[in-house]
C-alpha positions in Angstrom: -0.5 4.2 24.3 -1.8 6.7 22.0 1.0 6.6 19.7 0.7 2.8 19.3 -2.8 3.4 18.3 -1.7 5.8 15.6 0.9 3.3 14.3 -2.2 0.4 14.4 -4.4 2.8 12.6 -1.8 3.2 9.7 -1.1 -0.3 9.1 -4.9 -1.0 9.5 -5.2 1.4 6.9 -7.1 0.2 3.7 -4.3 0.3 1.6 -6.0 -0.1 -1.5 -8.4 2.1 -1.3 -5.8 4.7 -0.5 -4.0 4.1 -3.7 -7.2 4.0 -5.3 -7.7 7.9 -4.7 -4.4 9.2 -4.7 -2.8 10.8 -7.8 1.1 9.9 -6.9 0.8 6.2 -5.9 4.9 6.2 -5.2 5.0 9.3 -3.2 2.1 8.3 -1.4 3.6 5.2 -0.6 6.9 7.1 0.8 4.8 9.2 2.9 2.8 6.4 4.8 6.5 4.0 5.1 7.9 7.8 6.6 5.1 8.5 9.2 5.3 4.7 10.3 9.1 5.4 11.1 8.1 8.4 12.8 5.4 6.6 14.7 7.9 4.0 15.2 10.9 6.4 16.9 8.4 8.1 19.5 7.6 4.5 20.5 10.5 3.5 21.1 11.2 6.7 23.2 7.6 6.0 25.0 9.1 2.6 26.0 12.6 4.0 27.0 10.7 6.0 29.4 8.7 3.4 30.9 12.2 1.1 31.3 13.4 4.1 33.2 10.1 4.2 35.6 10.3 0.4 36.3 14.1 1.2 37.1 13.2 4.1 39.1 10.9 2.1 41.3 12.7 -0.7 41.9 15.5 1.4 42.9 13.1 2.8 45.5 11.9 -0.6 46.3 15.4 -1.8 47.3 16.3 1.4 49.0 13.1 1.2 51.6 13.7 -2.9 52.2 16.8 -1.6 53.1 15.6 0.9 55.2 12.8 -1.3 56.7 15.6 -3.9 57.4 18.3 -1.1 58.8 15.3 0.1 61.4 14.8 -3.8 62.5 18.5 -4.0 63.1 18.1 -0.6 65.5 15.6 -1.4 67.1 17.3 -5.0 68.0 20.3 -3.5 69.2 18.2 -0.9 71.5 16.2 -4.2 73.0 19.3 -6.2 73.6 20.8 -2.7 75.3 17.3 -2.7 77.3 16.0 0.2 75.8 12.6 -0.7 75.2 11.0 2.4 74.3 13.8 3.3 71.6 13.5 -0.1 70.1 9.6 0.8 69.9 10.9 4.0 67.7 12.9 2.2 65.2 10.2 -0.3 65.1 7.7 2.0 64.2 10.3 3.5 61.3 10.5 -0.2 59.7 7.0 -0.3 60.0 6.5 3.1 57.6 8.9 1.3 55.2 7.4 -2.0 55.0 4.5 0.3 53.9 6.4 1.8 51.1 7.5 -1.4 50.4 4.1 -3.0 49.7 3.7 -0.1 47.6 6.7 -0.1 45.8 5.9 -4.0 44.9 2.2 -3.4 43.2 3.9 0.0 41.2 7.2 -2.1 40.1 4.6 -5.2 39.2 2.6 -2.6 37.1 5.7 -1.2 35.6 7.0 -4.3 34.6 3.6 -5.5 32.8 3.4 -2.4 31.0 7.4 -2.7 30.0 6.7 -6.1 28.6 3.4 -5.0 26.8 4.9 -2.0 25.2 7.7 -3.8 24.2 5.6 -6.8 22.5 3.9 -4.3 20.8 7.2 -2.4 19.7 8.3 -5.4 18.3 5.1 -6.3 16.4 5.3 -2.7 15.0 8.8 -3.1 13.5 8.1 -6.2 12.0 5.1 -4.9 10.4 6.8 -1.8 9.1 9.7 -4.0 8.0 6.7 -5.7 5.9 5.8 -2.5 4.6 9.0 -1.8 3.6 9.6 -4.9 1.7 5.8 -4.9 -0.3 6.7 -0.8 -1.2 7.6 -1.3 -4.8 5.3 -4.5 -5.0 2.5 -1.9 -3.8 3.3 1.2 -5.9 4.1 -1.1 -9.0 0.2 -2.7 -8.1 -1.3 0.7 -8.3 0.0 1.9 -11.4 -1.1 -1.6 -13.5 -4.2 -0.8 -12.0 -4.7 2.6 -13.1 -3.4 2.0 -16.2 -5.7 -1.0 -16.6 -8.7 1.2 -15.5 -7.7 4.2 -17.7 -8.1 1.7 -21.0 -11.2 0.2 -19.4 -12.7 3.0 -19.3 -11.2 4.3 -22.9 -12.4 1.0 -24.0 -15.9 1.3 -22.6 -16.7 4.8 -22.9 -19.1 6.5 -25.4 -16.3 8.1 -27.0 -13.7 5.7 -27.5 -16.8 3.1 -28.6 -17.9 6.0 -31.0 -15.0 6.6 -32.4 -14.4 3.1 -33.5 -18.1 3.1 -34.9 -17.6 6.1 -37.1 -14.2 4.7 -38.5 -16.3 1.3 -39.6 -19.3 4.0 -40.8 -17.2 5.7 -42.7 -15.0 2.8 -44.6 -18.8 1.2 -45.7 -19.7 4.1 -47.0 -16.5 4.6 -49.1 -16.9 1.2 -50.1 -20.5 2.0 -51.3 -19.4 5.0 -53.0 -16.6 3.4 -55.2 -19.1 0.7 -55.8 -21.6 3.1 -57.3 -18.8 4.8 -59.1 -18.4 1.9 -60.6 -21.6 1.2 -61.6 -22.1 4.3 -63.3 -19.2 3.9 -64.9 -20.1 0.4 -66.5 -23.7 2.1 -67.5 -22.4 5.0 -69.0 -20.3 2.4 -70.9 -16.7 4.5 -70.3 -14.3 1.9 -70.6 -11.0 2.3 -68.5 -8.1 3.9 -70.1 -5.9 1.3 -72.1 -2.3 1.3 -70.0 0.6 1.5 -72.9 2.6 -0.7 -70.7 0.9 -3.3 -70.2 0.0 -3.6 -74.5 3.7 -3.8 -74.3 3.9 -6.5 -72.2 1.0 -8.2 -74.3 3.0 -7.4 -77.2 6.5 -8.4 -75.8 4.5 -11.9 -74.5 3.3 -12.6 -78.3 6.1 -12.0 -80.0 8.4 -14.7 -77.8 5.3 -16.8 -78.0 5.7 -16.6 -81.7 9.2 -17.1 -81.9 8.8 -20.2 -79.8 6.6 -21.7 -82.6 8.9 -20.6 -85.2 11.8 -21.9 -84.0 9.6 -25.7 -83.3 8.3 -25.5 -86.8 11.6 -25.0 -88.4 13.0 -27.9 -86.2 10.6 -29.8 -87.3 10.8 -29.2 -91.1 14.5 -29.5 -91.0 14.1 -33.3 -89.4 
């Protein structure tokens, strides 16, 4: 019985809170699907062994009702041959095996009731670990989305990570403010920005099509 109780502990197991403190969710996993099998195998050899007693027993059972019945069929034949005291012997005999036979009944009773509990629970056991089997990748895959969910939470919520962020904002204001004074002192100090060539050449470039334009309408015009 022991060894069902160690299989009942296993699956009673709080799985969660296994995965919760283990570092290797998947090989954790493997190890608790491998020590069910195990669990499962000496079971299964606890209940071959109790087939075997209830076969044992029964065997025994039949063999003293047959002796009981072989002594009655003595002791018969010695009262029909008027041998009272010899039929009295073989009378006694069946009376020891009718004994044995009471005895044999309650043990083969018990044997059987324990045969069919063990083997209820045997099956109940392999149906759970088939279970276990089938929820092994849903289990493992669980624990990792987890932990990788709690990681970031706690990245997320920590001083550090929140810090971090903080400083990053801190220190983009406070470029911000210094470009803005730059500025500022520039437009005091009246330094005006140095005049890009290109774009004057653009400007000039712009006019000089503009001009053109109006050149090219005005002579239109005159020659109408």
């Amino acid at each position: 019985m022991s060894i069902f109780a160690r299989v009942s502990d296993i699956f009673k197991a709080n799985v969660n809170d296994m995965l919760d403190r283990m570092e290797d969710p998947e090989k954790m996993v493997k190890q608790m699907i491998i020590e069910m099998e195990e669990a499962l195998v000496k079971a299964t050899s606890a209940l071959a062994k109790a087939m075997a007693n209830e076969r044992n027993l029964r065997k025994q059972q039949e063999n003293a009702v047959l002796q009981a019945k072989q002594w009655e069929d003595k002791a018969a034949m010695a009262l029909k041959a008027g041998n009272a005291d010899l039929a009295k012997q073989a009378l006694s005999k069946k009376i020891v095996f009718d004994g044995q036979v009471k005895q044999y009944d309650a043990m083969t009773a018990q044997a059987s009731s324990t045969t069919s509990q063990l083997r209820s629970q045997l099956d109940t056991l392999k149906m759970r670990l088939d279970e276990a089997r089938m929820k092994q990748a849903t289990l493992v895959a669980r624990a990792q989305t987890a932990k990788t969910q709690k990681e970031f939470s706690t990245v997320m919520g920590s001083n550090v990570g929140q810090g971090a962020f903080a400083k990053f904002e801190k220190m983009e204001k406070k470029i911000e403010g210094m470009e803005a004074e730059a500025q500022a002192f520039s437009e005091l100090s009246g330094d005006a920005p140095a005049d890009d060539p290109f774009k004057d050449m653009e400007k000039d470039m712009r006019l000089e099509a503009e001009m053109a334009k109006l050149m090219e309408k005005m002579g239109g015009g005159a020659g109408a």
